[in-house]
Backbone bond lengths (Angstrom), bond angles and torsions (degrees), N, CA, C in turn:
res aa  C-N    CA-C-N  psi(-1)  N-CA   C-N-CA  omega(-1)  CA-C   N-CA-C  phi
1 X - - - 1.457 - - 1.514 108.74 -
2 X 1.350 120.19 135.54 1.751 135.28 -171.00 1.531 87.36 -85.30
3 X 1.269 136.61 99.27 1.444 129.38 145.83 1.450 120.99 -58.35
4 X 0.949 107.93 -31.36 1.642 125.95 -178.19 1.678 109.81 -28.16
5 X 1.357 108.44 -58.36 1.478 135.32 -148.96 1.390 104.98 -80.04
6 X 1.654 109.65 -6.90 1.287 105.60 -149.14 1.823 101.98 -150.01
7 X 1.331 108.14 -3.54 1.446 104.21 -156.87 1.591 80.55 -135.50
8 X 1.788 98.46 128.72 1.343 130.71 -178.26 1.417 124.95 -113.37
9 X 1.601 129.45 112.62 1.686 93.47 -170.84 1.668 119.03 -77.66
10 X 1.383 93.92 157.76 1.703 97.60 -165.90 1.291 117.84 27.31
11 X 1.214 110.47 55.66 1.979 129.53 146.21 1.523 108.45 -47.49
12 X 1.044 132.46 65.37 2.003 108.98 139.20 1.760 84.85 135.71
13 X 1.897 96.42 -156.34 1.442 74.21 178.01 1.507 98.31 -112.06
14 X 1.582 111.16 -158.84 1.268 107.00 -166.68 1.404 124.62 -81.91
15 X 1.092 133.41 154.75 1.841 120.14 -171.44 2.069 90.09 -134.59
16 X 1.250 104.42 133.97 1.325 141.16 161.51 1.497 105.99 -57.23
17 X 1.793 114.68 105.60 1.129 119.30 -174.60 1.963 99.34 -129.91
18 X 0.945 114.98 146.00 1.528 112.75 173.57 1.659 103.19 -107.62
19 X 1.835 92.45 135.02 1.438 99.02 169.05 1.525 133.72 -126.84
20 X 0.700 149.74 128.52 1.722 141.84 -174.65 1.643 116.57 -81.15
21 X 1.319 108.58 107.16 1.692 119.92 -174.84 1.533 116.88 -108.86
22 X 1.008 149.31 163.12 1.755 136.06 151.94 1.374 104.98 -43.89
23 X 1.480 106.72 148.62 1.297 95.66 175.50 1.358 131.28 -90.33
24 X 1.361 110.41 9.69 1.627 138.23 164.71 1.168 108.18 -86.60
25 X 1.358 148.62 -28.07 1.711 161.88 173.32 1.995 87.16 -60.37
26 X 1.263 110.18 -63.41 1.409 133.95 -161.44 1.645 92.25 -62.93
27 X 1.482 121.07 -49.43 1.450 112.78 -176.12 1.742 114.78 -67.17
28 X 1.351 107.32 -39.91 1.499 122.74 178.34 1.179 101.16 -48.74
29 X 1.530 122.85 -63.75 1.661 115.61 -173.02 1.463 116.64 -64.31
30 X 1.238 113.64 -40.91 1.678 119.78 -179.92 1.534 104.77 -58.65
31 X 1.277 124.96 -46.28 1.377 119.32 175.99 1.510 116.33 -81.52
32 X 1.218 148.15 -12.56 1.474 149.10 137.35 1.283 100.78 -40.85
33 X 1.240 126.85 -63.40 1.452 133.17 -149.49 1.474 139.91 -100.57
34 X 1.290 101.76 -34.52 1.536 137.53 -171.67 1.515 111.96 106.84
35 X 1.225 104.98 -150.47 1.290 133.05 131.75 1.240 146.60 -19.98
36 X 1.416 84.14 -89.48 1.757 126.54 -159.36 2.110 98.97 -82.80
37 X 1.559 100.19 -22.07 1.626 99.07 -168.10 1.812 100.02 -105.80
38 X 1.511 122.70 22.52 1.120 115.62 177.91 1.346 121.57 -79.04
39 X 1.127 114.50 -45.84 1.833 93.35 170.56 1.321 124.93 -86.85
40 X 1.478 113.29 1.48 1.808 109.19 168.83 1.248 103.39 -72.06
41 X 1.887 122.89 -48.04 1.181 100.32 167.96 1.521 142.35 -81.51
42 X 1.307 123.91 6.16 1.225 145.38 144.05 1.556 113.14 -37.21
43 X 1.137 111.30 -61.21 1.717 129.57 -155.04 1.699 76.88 -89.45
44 X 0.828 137.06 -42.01 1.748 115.71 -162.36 1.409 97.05 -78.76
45 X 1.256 122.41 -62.31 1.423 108.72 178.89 1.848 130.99 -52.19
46 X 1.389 97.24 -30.73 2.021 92.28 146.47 1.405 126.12 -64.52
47 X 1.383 123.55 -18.21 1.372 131.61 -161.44 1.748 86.31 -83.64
48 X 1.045 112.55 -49.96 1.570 135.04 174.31 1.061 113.28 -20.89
49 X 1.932 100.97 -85.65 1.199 112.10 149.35 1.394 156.77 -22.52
50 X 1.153 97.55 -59.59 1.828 123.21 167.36 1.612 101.99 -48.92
51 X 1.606 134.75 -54.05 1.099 166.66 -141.36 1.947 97.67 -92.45
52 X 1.348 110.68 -50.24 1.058 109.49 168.56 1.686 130.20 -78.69
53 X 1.360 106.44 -33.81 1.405 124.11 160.47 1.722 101.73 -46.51
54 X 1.056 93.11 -94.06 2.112 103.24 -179.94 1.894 104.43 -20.63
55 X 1.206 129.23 -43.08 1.088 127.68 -149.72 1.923 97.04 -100.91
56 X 1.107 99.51 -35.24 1.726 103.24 164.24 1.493 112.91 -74.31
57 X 1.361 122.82 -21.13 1.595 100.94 164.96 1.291 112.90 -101.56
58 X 1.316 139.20 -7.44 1.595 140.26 134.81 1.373 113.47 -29.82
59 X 1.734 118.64 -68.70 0.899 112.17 175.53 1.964 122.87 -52.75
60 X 0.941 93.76 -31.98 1.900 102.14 -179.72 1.450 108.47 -75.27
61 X 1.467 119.70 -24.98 1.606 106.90 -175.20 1.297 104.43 -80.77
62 X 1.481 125.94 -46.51 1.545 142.12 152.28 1.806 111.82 -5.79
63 X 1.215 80.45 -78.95 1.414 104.87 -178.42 2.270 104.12 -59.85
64 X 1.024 97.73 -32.15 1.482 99.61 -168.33 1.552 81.52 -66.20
65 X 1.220 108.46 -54.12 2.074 120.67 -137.22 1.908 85.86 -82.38
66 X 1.538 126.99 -43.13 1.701 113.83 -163.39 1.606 117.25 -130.88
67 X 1.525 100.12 18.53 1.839 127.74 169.33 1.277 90.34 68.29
68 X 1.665 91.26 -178.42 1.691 119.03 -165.31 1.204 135.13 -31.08
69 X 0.859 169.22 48.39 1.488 164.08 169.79 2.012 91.03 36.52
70 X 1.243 117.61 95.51 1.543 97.69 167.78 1.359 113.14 -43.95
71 X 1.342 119.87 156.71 1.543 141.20 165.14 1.847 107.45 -42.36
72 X 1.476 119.72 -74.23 1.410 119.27 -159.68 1.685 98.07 -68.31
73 X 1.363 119.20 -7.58 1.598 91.93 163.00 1.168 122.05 -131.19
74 X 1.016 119.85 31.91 1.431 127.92 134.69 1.285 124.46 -77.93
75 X 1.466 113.43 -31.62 1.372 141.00 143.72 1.896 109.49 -14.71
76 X 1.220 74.72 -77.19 1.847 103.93 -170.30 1.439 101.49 -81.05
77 X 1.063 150.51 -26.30 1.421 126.67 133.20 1.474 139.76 -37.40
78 X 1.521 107.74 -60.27 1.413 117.25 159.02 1.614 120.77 -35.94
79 X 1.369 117.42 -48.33 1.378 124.04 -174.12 1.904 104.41 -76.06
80 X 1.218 97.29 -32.27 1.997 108.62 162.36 1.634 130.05 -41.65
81 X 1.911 76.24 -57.48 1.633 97.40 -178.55 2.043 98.38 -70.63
82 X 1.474 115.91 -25.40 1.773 105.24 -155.56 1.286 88.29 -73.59
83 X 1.840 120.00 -32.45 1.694 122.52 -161.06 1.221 99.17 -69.88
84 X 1.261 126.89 -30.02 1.859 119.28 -149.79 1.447 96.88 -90.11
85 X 1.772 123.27 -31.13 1.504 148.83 -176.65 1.833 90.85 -58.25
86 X 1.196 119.04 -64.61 1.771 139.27 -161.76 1.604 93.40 -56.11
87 X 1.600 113.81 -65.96 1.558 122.68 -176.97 1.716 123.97 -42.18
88 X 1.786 98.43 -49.82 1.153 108.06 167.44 1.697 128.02 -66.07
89 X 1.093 98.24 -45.86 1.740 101.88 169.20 1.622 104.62 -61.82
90 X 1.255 111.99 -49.20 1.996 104.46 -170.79 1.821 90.38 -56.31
91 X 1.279 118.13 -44.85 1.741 100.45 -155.27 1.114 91.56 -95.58
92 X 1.614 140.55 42.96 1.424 144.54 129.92 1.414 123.79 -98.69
93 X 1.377 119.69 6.79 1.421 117.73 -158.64 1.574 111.49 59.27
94 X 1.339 127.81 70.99 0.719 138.63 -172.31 1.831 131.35 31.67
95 X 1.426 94.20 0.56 1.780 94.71 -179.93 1.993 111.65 -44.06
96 X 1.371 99.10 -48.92 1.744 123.95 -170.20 1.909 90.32 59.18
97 X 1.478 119.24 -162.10 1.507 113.43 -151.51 1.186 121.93 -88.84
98 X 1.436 110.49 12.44 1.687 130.72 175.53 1.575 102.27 -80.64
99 X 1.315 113.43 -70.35 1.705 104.39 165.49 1.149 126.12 -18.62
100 X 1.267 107.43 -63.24 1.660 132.83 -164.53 1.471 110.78 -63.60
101 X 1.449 123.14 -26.30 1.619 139.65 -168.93 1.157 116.01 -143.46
102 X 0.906 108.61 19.33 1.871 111.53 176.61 1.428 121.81 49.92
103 X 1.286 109.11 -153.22 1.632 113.70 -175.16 1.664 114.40 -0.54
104 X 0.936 130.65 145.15 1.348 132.56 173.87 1.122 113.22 -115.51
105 X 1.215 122.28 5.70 1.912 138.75 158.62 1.184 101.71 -60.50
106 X 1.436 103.38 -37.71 2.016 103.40 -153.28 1.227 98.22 -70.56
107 X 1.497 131.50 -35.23 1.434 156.25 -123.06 1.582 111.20 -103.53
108 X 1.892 93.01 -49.58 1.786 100.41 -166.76 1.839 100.00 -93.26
109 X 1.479 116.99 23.80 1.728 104.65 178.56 1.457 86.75 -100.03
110 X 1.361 107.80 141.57 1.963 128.85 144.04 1.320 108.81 -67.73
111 X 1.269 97.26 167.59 1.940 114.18 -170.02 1.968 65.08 -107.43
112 X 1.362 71.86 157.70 1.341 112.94 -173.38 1.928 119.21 -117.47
């Protein structure tokens, strides 16, 4: 499905949707957040989502329309992404973005 064509950020106003989570997923956010900050942070992490979706079928039409990503630079990205990972942790006192966001469960899943 093309979300693209059809998906606006913060389009309209907000509409009341019910969702089913673990109920430990549900404690994690309530205690980050409160209360009162549960569906802003709800809705940002779909925005997230949504954001990563769109950008994986960019990347796939790319890839459909001018082939593979060669190997050595994806390569050389990866080694981009480990430097920028190293920089950020040194100018945290070593926390890097696990400190900064807790759990590191939340951290090491792919979108799917």
């Amino acid at each position: 499905m093309d979300v693209s064509s059809e998906y606006t950020h913060d389009d309209g106003p907000a509409q009341k949707v019910s969702i089913s989570m673990p109920a430990s997923r549900v404690a994690a956010v309530r205690a980050r957040v409160g209360a009162r900050g549960f569906s802003a942070y709800i809705s940002a992490a779909v925005e997230r989502q949504i954001q990563r979706d769109l950008l994986e079928e960019l990347l796939q039409a790319s890839e459909d329309e001018a082939g593979p990503i060669p190997q050595a630079m994806t390569d050389r990205a990866a080694e981009a992404f480990r430097a920028a990972e190293a920089l950020t942790a040194s100018e945290n006192g070593g926390e890097g973005e696990q400190g900064s966001q807790g759990d590191s469960t939340w951290h090491d899943r792919t979108a799917s």
